[in-house]
PQR file of N, CA, C, O and H, with PARSE charges and radii, in Angstrom:
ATOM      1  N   UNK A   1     178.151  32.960 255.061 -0.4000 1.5000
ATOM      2  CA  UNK A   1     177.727  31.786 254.330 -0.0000 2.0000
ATOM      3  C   UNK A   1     178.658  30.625 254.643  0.5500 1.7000
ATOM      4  O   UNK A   1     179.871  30.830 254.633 -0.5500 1.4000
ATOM      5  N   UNK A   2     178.179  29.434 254.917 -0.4000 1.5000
ATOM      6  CA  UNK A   2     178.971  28.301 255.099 -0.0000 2.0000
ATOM      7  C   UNK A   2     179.343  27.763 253.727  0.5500 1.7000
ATOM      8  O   UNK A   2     178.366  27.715 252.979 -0.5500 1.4000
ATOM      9  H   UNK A   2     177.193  29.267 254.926  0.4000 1.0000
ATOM     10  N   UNK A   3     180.524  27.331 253.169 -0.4000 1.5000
ATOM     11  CA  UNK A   3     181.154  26.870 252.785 -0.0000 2.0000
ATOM     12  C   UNK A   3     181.726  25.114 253.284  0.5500 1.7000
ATOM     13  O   UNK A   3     182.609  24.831 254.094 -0.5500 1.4000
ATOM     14  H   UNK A   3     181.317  27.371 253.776  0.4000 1.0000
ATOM     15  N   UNK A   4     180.847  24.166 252.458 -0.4000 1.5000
ATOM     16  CA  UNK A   4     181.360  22.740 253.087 -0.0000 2.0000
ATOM     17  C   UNK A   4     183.033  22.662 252.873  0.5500 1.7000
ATOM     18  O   UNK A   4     183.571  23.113 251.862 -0.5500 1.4000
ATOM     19  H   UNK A   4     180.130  24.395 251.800  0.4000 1.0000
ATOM     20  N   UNK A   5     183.716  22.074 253.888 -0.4000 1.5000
ATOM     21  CA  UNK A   5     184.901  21.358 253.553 -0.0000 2.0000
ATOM     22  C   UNK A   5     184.784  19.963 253.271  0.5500 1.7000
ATOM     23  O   UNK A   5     184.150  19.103 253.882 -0.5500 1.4000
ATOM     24  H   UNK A   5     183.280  21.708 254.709  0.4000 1.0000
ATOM     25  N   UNK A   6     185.736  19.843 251.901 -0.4000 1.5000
ATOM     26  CA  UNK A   6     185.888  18.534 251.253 -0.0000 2.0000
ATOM     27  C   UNK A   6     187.413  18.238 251.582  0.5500 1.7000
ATOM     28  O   UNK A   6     188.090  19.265 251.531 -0.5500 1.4000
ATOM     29  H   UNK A   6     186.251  20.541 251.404  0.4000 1.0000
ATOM     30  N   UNK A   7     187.963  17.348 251.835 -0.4000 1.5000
ATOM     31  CA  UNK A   7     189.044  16.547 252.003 -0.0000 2.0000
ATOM     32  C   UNK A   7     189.169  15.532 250.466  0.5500 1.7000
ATOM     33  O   UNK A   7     188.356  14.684 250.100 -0.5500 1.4000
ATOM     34  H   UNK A   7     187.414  16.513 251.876  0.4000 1.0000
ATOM     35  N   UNK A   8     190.119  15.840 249.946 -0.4000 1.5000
ATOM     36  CA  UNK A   8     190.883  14.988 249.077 -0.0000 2.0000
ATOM     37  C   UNK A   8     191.616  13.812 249.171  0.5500 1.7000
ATOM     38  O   UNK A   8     192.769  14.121 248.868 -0.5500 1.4000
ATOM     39  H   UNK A   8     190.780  16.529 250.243  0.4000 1.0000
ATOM     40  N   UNK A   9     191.564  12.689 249.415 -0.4000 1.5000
ATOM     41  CA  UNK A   9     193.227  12.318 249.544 -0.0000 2.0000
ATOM     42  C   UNK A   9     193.075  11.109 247.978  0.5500 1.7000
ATOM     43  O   UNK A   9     192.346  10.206 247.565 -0.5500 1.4000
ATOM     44  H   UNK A   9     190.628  12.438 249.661  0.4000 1.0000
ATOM     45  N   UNK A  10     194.216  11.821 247.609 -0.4000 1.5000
ATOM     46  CA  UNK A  10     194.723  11.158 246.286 -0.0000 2.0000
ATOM     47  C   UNK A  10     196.171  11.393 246.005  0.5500 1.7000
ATOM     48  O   UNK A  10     196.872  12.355 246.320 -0.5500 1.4000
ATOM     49  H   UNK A  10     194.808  12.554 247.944  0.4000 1.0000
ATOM     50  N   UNK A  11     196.486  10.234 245.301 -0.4000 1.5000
ATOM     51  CA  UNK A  11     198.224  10.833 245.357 -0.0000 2.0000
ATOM     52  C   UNK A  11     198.566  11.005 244.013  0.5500 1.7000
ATOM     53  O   UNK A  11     199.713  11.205 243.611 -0.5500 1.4000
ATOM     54  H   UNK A  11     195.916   9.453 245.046  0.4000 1.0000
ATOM     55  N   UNK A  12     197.405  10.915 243.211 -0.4000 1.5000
ATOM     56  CA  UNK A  12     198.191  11.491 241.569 -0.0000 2.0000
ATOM     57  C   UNK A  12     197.964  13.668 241.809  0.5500 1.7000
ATOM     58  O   UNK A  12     196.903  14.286 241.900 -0.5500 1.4000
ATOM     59  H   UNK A  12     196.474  10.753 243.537  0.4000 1.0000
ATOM     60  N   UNK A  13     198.987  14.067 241.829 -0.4000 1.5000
ATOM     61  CA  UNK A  13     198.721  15.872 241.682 -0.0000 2.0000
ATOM     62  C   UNK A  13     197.850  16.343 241.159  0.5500 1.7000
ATOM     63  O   UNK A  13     197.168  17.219 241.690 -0.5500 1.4000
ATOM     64  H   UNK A  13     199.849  13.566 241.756  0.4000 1.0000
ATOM     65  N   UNK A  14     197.584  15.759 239.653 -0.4000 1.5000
ATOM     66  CA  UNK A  14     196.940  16.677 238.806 -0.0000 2.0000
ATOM     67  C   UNK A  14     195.765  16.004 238.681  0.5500 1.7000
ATOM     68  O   UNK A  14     194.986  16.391 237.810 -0.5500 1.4000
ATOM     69  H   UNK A  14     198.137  15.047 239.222  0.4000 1.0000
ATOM     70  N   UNK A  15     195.386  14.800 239.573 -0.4000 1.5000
ATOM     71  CA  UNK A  15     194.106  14.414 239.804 -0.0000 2.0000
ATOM     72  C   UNK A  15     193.404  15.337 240.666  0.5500 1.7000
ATOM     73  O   UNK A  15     192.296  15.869 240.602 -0.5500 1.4000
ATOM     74  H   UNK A  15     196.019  14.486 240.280  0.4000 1.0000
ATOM     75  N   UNK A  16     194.258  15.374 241.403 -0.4000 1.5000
ATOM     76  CA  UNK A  16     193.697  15.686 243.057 -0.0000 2.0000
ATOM     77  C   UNK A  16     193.790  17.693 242.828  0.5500 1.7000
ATOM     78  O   UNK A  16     193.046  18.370 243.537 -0.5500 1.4000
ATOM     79  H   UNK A  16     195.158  14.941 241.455  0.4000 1.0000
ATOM     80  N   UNK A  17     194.620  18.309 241.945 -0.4000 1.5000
ATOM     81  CA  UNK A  17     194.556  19.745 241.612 -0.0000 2.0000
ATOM     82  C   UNK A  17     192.609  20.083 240.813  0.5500 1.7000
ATOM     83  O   UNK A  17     191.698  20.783 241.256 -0.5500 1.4000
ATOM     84  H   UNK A  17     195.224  17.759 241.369  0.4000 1.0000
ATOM     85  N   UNK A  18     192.681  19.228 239.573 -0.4000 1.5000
ATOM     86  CA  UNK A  18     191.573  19.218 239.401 -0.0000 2.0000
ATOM     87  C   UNK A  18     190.518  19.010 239.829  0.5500 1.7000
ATOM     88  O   UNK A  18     189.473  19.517 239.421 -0.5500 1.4000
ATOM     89  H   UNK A  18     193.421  18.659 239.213  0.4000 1.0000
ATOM     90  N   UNK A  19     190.655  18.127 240.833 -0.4000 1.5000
ATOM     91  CA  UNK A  19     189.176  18.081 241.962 -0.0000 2.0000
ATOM     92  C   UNK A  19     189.203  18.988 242.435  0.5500 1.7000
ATOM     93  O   UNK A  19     188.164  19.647 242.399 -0.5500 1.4000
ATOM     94  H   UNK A  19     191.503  17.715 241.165  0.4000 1.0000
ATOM     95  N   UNK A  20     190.226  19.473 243.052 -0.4000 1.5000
ATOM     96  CA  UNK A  20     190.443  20.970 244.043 -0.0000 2.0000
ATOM     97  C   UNK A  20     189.670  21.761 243.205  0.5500 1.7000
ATOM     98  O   UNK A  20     188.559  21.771 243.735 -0.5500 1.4000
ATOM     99  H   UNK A  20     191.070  18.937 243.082  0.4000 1.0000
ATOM    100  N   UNK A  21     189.628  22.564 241.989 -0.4000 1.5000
ATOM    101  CA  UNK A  21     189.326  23.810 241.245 -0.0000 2.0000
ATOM    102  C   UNK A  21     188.153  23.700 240.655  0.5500 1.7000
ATOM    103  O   UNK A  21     187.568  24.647 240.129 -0.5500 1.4000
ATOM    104  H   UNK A  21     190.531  22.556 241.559  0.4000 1.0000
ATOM    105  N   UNK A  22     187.644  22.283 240.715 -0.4000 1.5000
ATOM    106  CA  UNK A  22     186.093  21.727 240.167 -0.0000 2.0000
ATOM    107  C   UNK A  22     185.571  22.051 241.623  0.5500 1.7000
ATOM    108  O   UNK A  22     184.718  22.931 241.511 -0.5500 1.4000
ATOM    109  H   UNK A  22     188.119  21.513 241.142  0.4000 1.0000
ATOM    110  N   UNK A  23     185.729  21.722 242.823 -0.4000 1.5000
ATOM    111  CA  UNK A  23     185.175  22.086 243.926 -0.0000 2.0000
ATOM    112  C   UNK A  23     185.364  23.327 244.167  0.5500 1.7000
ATOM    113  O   UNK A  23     184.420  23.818 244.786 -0.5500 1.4000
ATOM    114  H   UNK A  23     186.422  21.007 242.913  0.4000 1.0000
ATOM    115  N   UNK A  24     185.909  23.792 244.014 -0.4000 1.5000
ATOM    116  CA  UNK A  24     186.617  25.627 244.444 -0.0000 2.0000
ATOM    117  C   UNK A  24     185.021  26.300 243.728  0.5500 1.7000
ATOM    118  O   UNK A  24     183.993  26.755 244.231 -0.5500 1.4000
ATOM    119  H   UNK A  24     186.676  23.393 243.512  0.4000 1.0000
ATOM    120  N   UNK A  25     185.580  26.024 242.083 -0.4000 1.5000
ATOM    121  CA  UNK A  25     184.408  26.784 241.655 -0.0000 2.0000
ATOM    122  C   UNK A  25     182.819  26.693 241.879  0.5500 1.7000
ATOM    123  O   UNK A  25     181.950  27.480 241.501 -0.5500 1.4000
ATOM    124  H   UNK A  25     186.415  25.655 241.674  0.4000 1.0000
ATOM    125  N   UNK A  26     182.671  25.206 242.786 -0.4000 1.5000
ATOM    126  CA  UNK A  26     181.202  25.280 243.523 -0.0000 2.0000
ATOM    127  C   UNK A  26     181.552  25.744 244.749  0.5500 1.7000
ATOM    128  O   UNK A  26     180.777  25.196 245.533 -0.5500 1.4000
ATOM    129  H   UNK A  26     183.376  24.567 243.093  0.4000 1.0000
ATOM    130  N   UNK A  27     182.376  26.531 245.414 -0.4000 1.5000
ATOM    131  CA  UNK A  27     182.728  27.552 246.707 -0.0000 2.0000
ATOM    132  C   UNK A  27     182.592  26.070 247.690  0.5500 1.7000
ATOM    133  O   UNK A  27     181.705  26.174 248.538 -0.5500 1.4000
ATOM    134  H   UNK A  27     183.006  26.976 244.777  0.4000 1.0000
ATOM    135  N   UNK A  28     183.251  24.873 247.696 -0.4000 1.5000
ATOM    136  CA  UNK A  28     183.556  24.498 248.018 -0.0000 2.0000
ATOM    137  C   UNK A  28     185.057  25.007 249.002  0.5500 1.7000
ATOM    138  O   UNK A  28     185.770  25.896 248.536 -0.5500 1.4000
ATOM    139  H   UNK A  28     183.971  24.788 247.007  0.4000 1.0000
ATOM    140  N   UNK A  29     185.403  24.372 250.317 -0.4000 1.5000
ATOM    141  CA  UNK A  29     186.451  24.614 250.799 -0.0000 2.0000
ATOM    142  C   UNK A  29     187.347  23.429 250.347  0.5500 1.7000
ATOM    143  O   UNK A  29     186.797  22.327 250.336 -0.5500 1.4000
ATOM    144  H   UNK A  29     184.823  23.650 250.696  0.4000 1.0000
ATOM    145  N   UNK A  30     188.531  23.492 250.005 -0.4000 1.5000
ATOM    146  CA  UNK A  30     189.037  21.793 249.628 -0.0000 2.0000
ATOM    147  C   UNK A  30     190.444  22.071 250.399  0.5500 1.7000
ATOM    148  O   UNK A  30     190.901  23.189 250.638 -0.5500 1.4000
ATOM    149  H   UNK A  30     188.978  24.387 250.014  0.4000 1.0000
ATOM    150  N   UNK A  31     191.037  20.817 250.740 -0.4000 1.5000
ATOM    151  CA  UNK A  31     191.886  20.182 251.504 -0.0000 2.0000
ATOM    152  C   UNK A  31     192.849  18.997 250.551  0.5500 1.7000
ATOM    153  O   UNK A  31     192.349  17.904 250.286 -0.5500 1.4000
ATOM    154  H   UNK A  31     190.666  19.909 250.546  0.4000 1.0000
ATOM    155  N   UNK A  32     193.807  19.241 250.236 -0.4000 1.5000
ATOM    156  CA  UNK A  32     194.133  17.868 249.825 -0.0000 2.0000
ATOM    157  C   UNK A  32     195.055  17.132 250.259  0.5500 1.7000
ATOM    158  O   UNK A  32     195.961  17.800 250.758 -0.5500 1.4000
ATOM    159  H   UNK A  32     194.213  20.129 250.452  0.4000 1.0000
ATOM    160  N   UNK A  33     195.258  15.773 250.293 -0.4000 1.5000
ATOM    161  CA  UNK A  33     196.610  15.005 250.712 -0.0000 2.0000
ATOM    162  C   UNK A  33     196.586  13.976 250.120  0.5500 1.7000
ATOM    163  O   UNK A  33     195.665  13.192 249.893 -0.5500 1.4000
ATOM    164  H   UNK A  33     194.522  15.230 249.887  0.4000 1.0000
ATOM    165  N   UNK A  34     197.778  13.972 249.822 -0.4000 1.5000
ATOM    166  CA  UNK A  34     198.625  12.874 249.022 -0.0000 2.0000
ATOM    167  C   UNK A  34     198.655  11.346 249.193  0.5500 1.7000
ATOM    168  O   UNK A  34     199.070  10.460 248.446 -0.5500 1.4000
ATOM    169  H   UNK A  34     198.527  14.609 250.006  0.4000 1.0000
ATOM    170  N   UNK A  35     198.107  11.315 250.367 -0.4000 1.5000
ATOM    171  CA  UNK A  35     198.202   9.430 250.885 -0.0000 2.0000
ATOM    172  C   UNK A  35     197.204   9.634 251.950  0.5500 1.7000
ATOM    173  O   UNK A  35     196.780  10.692 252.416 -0.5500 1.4000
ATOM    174  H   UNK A  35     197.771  12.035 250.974  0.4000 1.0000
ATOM    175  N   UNK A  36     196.985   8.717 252.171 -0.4000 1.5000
ATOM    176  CA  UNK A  36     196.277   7.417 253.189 -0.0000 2.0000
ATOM    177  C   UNK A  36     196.491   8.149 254.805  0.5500 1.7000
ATOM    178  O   UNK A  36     195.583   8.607 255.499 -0.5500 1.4000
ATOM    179  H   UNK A  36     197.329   7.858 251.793  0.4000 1.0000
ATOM    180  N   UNK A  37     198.021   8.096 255.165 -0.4000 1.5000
ATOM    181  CA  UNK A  37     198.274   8.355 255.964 -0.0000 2.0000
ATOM    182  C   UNK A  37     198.262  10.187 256.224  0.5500 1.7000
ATOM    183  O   UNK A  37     198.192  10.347 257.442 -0.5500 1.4000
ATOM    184  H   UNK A  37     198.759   7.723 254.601  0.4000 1.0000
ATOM    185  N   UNK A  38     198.295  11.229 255.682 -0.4000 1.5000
ATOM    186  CA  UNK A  38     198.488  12.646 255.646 -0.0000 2.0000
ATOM    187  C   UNK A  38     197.273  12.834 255.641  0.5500 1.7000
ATOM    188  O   UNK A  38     196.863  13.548 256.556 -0.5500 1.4000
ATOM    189  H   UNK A  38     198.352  11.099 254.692  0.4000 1.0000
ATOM    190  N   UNK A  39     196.324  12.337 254.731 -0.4000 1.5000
ATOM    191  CA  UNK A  39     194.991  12.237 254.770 -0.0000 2.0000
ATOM    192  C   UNK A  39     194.312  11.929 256.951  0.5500 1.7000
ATOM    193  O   UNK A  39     193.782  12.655 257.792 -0.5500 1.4000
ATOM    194  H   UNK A  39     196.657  11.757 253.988  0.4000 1.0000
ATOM    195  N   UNK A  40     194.695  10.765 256.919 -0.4000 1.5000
ATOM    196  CA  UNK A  40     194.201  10.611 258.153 -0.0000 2.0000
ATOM    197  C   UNK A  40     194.019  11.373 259.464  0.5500 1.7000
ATOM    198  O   UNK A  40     193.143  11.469 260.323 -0.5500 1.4000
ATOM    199  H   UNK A  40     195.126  10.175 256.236  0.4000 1.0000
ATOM    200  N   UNK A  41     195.937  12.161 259.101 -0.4000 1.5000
ATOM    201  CA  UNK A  41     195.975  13.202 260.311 -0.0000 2.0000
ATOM    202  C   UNK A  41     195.111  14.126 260.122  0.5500 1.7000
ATOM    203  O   UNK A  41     194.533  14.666 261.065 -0.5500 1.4000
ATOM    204  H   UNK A  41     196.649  12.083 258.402  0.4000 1.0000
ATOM    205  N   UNK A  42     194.894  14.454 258.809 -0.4000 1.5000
ATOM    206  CA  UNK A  42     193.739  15.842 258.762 -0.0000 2.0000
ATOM    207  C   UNK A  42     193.049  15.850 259.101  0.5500 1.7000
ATOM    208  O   UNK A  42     192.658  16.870 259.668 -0.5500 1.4000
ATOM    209  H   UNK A  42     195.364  14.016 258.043  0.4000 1.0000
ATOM    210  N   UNK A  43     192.223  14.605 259.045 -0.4000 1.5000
ATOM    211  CA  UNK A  43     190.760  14.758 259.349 -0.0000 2.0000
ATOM    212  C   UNK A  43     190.685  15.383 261.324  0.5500 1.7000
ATOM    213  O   UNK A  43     190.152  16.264 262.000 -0.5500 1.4000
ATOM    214  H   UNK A  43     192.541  13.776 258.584  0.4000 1.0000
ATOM    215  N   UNK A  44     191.248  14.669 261.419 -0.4000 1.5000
ATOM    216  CA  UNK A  44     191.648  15.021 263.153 -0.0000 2.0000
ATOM    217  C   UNK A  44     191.365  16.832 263.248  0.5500 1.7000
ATOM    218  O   UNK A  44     190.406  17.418 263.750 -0.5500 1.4000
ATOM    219  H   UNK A  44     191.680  13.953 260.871  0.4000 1.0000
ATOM    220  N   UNK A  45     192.546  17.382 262.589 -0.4000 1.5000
ATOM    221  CA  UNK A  45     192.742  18.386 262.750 -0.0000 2.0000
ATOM    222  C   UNK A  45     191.108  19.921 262.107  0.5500 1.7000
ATOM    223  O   UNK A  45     190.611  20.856 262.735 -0.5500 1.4000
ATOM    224  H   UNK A  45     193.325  16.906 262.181  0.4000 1.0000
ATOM    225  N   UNK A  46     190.885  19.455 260.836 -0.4000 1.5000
ATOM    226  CA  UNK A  46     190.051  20.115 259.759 -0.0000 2.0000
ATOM    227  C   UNK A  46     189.065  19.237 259.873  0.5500 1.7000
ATOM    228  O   UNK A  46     188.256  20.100 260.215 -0.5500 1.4000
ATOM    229  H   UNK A  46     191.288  18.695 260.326  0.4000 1.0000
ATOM    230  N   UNK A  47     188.331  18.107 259.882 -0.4000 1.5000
ATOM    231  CA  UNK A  47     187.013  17.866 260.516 -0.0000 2.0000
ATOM    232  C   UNK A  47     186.099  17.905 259.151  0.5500 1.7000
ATOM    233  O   UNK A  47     184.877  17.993 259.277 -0.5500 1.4000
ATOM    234  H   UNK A  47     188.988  17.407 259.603  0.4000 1.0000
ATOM    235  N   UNK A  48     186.689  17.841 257.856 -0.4000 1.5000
ATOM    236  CA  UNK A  48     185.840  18.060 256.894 -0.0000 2.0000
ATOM    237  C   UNK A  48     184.276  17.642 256.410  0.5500 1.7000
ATOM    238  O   UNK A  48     183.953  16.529 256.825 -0.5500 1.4000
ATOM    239  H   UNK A  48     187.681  17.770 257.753  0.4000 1.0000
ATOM    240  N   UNK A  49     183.493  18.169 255.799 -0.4000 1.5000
ATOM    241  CA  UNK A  49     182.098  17.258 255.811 -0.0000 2.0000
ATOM    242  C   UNK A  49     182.045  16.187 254.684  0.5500 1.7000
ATOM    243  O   UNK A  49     181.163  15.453 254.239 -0.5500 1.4000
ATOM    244  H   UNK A  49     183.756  19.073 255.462  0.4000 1.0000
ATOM    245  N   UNK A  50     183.136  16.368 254.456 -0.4000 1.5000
ATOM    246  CA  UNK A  50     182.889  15.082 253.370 -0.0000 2.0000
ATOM    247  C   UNK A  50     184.301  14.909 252.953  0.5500 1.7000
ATOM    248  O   UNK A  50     185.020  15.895 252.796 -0.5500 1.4000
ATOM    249  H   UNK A  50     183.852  16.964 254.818  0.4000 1.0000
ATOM    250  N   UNK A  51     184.786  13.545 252.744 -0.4000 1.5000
ATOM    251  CA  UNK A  51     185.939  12.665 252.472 -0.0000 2.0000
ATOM    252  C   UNK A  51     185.676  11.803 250.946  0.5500 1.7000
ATOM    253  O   UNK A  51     184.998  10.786 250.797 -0.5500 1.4000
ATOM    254  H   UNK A  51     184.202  12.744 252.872  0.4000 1.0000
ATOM    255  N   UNK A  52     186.590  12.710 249.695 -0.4000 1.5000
ATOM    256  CA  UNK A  52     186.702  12.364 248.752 -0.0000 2.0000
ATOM    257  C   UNK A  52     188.054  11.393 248.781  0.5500 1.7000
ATOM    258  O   UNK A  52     189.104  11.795 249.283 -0.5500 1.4000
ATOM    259  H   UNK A  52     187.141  13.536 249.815  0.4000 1.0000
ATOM    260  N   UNK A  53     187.929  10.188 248.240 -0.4000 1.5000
ATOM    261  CA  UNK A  53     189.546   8.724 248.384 -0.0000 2.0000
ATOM    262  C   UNK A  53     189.397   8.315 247.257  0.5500 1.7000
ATOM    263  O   UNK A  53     188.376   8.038 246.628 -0.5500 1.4000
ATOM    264  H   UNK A  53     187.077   9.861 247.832  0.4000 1.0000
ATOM    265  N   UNK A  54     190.996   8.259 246.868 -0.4000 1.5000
ATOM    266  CA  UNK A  54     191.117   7.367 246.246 -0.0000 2.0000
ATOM    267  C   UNK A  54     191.331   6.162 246.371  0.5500 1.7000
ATOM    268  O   UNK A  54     192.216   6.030 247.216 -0.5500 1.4000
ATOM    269  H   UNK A  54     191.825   8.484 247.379  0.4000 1.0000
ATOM    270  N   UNK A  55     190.880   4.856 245.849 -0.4000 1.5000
ATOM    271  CA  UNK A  55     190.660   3.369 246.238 -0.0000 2.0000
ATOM    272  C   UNK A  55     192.684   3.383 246.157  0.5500 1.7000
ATOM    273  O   UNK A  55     193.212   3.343 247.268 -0.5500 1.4000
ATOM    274  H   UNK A  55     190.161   4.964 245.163  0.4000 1.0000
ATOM    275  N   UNK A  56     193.481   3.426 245.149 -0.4000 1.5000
ATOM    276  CA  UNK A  56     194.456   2.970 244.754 -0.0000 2.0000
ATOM    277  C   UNK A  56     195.513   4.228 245.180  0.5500 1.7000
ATOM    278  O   UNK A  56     195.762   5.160 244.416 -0.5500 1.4000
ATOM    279  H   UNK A  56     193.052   3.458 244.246  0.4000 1.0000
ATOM    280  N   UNK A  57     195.973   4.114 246.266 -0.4000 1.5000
ATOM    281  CA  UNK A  57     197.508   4.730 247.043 -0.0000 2.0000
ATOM    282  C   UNK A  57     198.241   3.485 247.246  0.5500 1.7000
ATOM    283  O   UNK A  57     198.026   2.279 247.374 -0.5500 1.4000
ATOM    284  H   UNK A  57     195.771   3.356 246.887  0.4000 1.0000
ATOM    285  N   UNK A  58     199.490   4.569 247.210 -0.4000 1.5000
ATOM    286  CA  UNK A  58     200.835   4.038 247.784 -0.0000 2.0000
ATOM    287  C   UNK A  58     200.262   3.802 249.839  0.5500 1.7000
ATOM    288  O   UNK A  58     199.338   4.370 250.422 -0.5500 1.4000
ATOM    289  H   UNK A  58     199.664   5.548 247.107  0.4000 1.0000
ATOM    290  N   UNK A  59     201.140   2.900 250.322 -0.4000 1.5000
ATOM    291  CA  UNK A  59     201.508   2.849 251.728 -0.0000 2.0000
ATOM    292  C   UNK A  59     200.145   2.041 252.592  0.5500 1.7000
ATOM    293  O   UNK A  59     200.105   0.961 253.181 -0.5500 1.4000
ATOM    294  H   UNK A  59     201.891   2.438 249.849  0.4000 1.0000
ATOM    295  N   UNK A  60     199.229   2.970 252.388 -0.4000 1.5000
ATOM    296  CA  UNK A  60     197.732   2.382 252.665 -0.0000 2.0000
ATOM    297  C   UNK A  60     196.655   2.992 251.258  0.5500 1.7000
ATOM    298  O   UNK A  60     196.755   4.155 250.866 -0.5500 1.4000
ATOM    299  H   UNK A  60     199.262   3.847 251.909  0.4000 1.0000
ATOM    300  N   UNK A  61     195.826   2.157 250.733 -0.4000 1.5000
ATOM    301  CA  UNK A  61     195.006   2.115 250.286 -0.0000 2.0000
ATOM    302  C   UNK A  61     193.778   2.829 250.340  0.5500 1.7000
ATOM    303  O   UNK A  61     193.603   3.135 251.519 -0.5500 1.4000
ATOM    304  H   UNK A  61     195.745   1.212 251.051  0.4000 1.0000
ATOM    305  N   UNK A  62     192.755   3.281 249.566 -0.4000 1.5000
ATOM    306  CA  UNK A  62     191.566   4.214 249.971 -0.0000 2.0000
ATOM    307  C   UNK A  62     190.676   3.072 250.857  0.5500 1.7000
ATOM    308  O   UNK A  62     189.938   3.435 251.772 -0.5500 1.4000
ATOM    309  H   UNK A  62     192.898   3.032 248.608  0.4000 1.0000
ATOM    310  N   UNK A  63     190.777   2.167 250.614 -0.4000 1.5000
ATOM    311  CA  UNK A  63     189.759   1.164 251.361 -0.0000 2.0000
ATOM    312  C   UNK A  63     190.314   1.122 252.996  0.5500 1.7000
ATOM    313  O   UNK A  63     189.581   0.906 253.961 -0.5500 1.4000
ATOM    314  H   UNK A  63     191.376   1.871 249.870  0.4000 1.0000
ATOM    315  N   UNK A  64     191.804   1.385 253.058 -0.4000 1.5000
ATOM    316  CA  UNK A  64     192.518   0.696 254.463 -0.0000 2.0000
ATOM    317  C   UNK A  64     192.075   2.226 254.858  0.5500 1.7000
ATOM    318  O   UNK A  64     191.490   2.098 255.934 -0.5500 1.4000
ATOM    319  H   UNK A  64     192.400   1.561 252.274  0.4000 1.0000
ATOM    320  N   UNK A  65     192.079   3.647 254.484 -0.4000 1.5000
ATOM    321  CA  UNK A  65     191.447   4.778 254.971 -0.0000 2.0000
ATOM    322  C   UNK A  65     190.278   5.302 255.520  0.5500 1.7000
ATOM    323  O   UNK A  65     190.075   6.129 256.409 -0.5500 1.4000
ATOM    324  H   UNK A  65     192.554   3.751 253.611  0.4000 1.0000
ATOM    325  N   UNK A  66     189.197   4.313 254.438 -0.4000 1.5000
ATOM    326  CA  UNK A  66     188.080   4.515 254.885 -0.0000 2.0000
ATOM    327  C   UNK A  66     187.759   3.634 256.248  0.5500 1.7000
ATOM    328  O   UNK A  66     187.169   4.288 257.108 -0.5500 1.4000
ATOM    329  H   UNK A  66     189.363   3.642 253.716  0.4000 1.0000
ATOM    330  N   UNK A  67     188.076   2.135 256.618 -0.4000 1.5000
ATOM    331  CA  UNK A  67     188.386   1.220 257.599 -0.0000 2.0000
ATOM    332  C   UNK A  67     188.983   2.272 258.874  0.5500 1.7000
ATOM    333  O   UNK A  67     188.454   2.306 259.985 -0.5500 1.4000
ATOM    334  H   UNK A  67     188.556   1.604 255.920  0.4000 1.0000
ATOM    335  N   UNK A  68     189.932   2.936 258.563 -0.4000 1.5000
ATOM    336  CA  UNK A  68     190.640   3.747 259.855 -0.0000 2.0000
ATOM    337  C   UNK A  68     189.318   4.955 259.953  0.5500 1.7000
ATOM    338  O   UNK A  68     189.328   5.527 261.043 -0.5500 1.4000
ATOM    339  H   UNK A  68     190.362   2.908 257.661  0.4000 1.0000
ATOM    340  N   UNK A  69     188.699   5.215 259.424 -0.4000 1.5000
ATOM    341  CA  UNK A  69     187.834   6.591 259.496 -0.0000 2.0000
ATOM    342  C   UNK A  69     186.839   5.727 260.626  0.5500 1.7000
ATOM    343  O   UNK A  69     186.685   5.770 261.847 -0.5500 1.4000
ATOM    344  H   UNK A  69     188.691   4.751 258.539  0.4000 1.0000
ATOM    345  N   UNK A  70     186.372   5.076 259.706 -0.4000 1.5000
ATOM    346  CA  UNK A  70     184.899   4.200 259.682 -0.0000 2.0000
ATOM    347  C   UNK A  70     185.425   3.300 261.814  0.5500 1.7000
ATOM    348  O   UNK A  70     184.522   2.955 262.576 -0.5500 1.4000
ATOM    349  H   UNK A  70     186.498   5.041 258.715  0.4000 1.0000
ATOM    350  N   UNK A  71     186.428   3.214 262.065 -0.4000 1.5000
ATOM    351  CA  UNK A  71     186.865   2.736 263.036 -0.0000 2.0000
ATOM    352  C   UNK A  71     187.342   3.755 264.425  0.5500 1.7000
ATOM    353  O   UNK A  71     187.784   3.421 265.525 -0.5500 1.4000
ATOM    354  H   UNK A  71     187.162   3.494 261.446  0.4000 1.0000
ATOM    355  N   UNK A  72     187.097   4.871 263.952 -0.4000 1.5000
ATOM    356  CA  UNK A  72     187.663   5.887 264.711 -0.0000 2.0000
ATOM    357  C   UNK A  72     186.789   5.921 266.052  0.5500 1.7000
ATOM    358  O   UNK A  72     185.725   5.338 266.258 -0.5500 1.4000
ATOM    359  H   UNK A  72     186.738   5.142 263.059  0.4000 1.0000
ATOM    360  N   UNK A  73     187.362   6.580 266.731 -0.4000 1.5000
ATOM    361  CA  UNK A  73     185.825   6.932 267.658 -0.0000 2.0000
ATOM    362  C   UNK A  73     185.444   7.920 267.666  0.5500 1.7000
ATOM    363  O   UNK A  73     184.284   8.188 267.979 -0.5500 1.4000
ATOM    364  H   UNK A  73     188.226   7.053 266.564  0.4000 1.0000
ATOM    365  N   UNK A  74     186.437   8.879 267.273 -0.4000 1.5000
ATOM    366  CA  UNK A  74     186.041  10.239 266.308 -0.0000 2.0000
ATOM    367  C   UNK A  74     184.654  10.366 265.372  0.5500 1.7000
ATOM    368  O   UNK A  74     184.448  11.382 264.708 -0.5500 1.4000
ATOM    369  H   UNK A  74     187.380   8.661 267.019  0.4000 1.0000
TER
END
C-alpha cells in the first residue's frame, strides 16, 4: 500500500509534532523541518507529495520557500 509523504516545515516543535501524529494516524508518511532552509534540502532528497509551510519562520519565510520550490527546475 502506498503511503503519501507529507513534508512539514515549521519551526514551532509542538506545532509541527502535532501535525506529524494527526498525519501518522491517517498512515500518512511525515517528514519534518524546522526552517525554510532544512526544509528545502529535503525536498531534493525525500521528494514528498505534498509540502505542508508555515507562512512565519525564522531566516526565510514560508512564502520565500514556496518561491524557491515553485522556482526549482526540480
Amino acid at each position: 500500500m502506498f503511503n503519501p509523504v507529507v513534508l512539514i516545515a515549521e519551526d514551532d516543535t509542538d506545532t509541527r509534532e502535532t501535525l506529524r501524529q494527526l498525519l501518522h494516524v491517517e498512515e500518512f508518511e511525515v517528514i519534518g523541518a524546522e526552517d525554510s532552509i532544512l526544509a528545502y534540502s529535503t525536498l531534493a532528497a525525500t521528494r514528498p507529495d505534498i509540502v505542508v509551510v508555515d507562512v512565519m519562520m525564522p531566516k526565510v519565510d514560508g512564502i520565500g520557500l514556496i518561491c524557491w520550490i515553485k522556482n526549482s527546475e526540480e
